[in-house]
C-alpha positions in Angstrom: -26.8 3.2 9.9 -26.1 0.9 7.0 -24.6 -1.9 7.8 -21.0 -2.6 6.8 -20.2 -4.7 3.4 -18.5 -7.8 4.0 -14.6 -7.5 4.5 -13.7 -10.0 2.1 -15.5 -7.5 -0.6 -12.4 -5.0 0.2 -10.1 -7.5 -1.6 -11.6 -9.0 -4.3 -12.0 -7.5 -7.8 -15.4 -8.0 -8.5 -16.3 -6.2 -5.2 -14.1 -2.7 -5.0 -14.4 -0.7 -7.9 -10.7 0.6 -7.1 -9.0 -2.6 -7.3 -9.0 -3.2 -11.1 -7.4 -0.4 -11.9 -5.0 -1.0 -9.1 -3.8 -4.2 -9.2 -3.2 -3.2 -13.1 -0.9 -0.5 -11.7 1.1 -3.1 -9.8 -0.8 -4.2 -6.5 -0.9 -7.9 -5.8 1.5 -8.6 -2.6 0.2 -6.0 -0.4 -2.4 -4.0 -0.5 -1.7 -0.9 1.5 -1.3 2.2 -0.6 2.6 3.0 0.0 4.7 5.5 0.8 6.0 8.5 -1.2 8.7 11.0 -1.5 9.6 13.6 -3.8 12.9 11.4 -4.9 10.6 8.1 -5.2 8.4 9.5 -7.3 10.1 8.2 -10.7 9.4 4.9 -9.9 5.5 5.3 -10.5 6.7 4.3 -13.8 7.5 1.0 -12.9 3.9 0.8 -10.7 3.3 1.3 -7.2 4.5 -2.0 -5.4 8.0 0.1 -4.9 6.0 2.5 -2.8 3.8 -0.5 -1.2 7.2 -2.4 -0.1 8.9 1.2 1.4 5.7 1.7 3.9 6.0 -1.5 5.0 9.8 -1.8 5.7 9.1 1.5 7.7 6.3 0.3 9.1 8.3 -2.5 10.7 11.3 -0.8 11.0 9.2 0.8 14.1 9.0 -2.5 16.3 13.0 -2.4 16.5 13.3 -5.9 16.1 16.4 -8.3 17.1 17.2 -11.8 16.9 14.9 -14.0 18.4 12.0 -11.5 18.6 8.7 -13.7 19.0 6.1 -11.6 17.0 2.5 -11.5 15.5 1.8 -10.2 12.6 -2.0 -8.9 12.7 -3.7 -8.9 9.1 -0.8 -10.4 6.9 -2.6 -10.4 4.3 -0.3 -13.1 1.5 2.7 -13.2 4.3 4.9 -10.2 2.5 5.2 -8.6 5.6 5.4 -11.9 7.8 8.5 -12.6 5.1 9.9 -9.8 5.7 10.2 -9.9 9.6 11.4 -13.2 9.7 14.2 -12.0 7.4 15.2 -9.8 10.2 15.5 -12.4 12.4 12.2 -13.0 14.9 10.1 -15.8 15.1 6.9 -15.2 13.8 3.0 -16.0 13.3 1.0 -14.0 10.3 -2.7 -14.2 10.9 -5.2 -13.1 8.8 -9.0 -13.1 9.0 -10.0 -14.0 5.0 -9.2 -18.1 4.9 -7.5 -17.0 0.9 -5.1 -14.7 2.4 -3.9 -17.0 4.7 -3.7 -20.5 2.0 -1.5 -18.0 -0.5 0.9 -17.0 2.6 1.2 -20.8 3.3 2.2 -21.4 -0.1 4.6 -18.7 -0.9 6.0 -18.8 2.7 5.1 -21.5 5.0 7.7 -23.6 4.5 10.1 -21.4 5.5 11.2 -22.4 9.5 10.4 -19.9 12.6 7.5 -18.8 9.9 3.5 -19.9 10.7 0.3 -18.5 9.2 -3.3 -19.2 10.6 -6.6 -18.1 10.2 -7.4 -15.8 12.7 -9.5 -12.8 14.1 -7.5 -9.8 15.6 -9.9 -8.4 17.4 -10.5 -11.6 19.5 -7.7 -13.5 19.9 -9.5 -17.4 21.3 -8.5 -20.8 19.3 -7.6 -20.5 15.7 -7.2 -22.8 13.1 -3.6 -23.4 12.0 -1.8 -23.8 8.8 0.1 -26.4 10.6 -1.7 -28.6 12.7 1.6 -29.9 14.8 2.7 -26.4 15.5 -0.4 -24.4 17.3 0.8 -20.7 18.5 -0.5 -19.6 21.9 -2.5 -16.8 22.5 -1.7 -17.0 26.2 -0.6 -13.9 28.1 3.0 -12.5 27.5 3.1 -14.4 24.7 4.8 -12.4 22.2 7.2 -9.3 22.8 6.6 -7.9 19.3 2.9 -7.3 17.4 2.8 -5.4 13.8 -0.4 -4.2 12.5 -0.5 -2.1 9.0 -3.2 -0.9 7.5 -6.1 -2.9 8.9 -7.5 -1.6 12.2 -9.9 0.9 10.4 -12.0 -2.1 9.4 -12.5 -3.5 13.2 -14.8 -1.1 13.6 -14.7 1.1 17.0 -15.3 -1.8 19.2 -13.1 -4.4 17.4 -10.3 -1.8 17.6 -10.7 -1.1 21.6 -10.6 -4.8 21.7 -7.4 -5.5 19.7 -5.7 -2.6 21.7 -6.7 -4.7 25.1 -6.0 -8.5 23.2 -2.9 -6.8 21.8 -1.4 -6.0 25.5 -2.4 -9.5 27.1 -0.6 -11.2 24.9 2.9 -8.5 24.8 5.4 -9.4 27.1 6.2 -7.0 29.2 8.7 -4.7 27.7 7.1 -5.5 24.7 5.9 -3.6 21.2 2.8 -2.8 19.7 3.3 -0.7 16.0 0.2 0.2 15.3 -0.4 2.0 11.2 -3.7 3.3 10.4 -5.8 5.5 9.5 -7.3 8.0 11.7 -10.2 10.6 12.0 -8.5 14.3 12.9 -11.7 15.4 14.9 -13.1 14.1 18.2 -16.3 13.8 15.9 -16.0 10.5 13.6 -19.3 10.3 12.5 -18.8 13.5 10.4 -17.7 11.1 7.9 -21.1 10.3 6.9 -21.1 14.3 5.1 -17.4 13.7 4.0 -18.8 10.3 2.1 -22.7 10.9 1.8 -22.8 8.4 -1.0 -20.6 6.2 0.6 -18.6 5.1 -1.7 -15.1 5.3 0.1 -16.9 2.7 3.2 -18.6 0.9 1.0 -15.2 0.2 -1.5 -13.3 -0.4 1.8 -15.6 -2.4 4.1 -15.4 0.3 7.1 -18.0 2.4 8.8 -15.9 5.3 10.6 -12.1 6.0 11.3 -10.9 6.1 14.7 -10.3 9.6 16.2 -6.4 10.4 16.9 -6.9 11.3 20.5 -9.6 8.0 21.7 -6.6 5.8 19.8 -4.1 7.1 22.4 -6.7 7.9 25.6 -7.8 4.0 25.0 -4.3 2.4 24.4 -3.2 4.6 28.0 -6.1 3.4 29.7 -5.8 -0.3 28.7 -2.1 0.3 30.4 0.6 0.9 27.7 3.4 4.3 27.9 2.5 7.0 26.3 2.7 6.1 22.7 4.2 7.8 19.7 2.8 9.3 17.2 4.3 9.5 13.7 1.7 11.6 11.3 2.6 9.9 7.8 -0.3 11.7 5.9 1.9 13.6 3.9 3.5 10.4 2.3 0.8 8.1 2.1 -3.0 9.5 2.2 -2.1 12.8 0.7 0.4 11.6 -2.6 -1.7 8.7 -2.8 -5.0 11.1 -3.5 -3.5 13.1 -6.1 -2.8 10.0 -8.1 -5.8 8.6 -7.8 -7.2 12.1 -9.0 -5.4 12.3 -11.4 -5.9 8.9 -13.2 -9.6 10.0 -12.4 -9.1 12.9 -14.4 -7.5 11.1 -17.2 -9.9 7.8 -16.9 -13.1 10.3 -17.7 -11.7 11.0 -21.7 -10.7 8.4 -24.3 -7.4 9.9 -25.1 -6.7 9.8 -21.4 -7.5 6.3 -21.1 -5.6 5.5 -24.1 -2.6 6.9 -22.3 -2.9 5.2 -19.5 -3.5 1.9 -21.3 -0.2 2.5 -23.3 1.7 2.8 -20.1 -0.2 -0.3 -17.8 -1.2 -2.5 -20.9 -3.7 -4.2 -17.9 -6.1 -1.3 -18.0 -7.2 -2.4 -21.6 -9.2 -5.0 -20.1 -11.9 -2.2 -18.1 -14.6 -1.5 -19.9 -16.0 2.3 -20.4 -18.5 1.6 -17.2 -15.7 0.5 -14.7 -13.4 3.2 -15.6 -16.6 6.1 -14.5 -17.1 3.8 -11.5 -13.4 4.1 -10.5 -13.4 8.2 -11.7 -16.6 8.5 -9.5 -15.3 6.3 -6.3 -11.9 7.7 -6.2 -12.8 11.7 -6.5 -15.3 10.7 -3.3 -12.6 9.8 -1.7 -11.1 13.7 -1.8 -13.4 15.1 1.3 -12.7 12.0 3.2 -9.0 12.2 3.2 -8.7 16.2 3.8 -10.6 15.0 7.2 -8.4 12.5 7.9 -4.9 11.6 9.2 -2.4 8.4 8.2 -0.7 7.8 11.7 1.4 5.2 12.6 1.6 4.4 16.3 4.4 2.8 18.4 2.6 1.3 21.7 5.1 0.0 24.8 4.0 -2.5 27.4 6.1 -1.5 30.6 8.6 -3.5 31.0 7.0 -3.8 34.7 4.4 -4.5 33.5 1.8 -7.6 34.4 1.1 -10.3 32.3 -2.8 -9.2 31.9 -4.7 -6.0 31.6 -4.5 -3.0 34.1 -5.6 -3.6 36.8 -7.5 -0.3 36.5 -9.4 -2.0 33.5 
């Protein structure tokens, strides 16, 4: 097996092929790829932040937050989502594995009190540096009641995601909230991605290896000792709308009256040159197979709320 690119690759421009032509249609806060209903769908015209900001307001409207909530936000990326909880409310820590992520939330958002960013890794949650050295969070147990995670387990790998899921309920209170959005594999069977993707282009533009199966997600999270989680299939908002645009600009990107249209409407496209535009028609069609094998889910994990601090005991 090939080994997998570096994550940082994922969110730089001169490593995914997709993100020129995305950022041009209006990513820069977030980077997740939004959420989309027949009503919303105007607003492609003013770009695709709109749809970026509406998955993530659902996405957190899942950990039912209230005043005074302590919660971690796993893989905050530039703090938008980290913002946005404390705006509800809760104390919380963003942390974020890529050191750039973190320095732009500290900037944009770090000054703001019962807000604190650091540089850590989700999937083992030991010492971490912190963005403010008089003010180090615990990772001790029952630390948090609340922990939001959108769009970022996929890279853990299957490993790295069984250990978040276990990190993740040491340090919930009990009682407490695990949201959980990601994509998932709709088969028991995730290595079939490797004839879905045979010239991995969608791993190698994303910096994953495989999806985690829908059923090992919830037969792992029970084991580890959380309720019965919920399930919310979001593929028809998200993976599935998101697809057809991207096939579409690929369909357009592959003549030079398409591009020109595209260009008249995102002025930022201009800047691609005839090369990057077949690499982004190329990468984004590959991604077709993968997604019709695949589900969005978002899932909503509760720690008993008689719980113990640590892991089960069955564990």
């Amino acid at each position: 097996m090939s080994a997998q690119p570096p994550l940082a690759d994922a969110y730089e421009t001169t490593g995914n092929p997709l993100f020129p032509v995305l950022r041009a249609l209006g990513w820069g806060d977030l980077v997740n790829l939004g959420y989309y209903t027949p009503l919303t769908w105007p607003r492609l015209l003013t770009g695709l932040a709109p749809f970026q900001r509406a998955l993530a307001e659902r996405s957190i409207g899942l950990l039912n937050l209230a005043d005074g909530d302590r919660v971690l936000d796993v893989a905050c990326g530039t703090g938008y989502t980290t913002r946005c909880i404390r705006d509800r409310g809760a104390t919380v820590t963003g942390v974020d594995l890529y050191p750039p992520h973190i320095a732009t939330a500290v900037q944009r958002h770090g000054h703001r009190p019962g807000v604190c960013f650091l540089t850590a890794d989700a999937t083992d949650l030991g010492p971490a540096v912190t963005s403010r050295p008089s003010t180090r969070p615990s990772f001790g147990d029952a630390t948090y009641n609340k922990i939001h995670c959108l769009e970022a387990a996929f890279h853990f790998g299957p490993q790295g995601r069984r250990s978040f899921l276990e990190q993740a309920y040491r340090i919930l209170a009990p009682g407490g909230r695990l949201v959980l959005v990601d994509f998932a594999w709709s088969t028991n069977q995730p290595g079939d991605i490797a004839a879905a993707d045979p010239g991995r282009l969608v791993r190698t533009a994303w910096a994953f290896e495989e999806f985690e199966p829908v059923g090992r997600y919830i037969r792992h999270a029970i084991d580890i000792g959380f309720a019965p989680c919920r399930v919310h299939d979001w593929t028809h908002a998200v993976t599935r709308p998101f697809m057809a645009l991207g096939t579409l600009i690929a369909r357009l990107a592959l003549s030079a009256t398409g591009r020109r249209l595209l260009c008249s409407r995102w002025p930022g496209l201009q800047d691609l040159t005839s090369a990057q535009w077949l690499t982004f028609a190329a990468t984004a069609v590959a991604h077709r197979p993968v997604q019709r094998a695949s589900r969005y889910i978002a899932l909503t994990l509760d720690k008993s709320p008689s719980a113990t601090t640590g892991r089960n005991a069955e564990i």
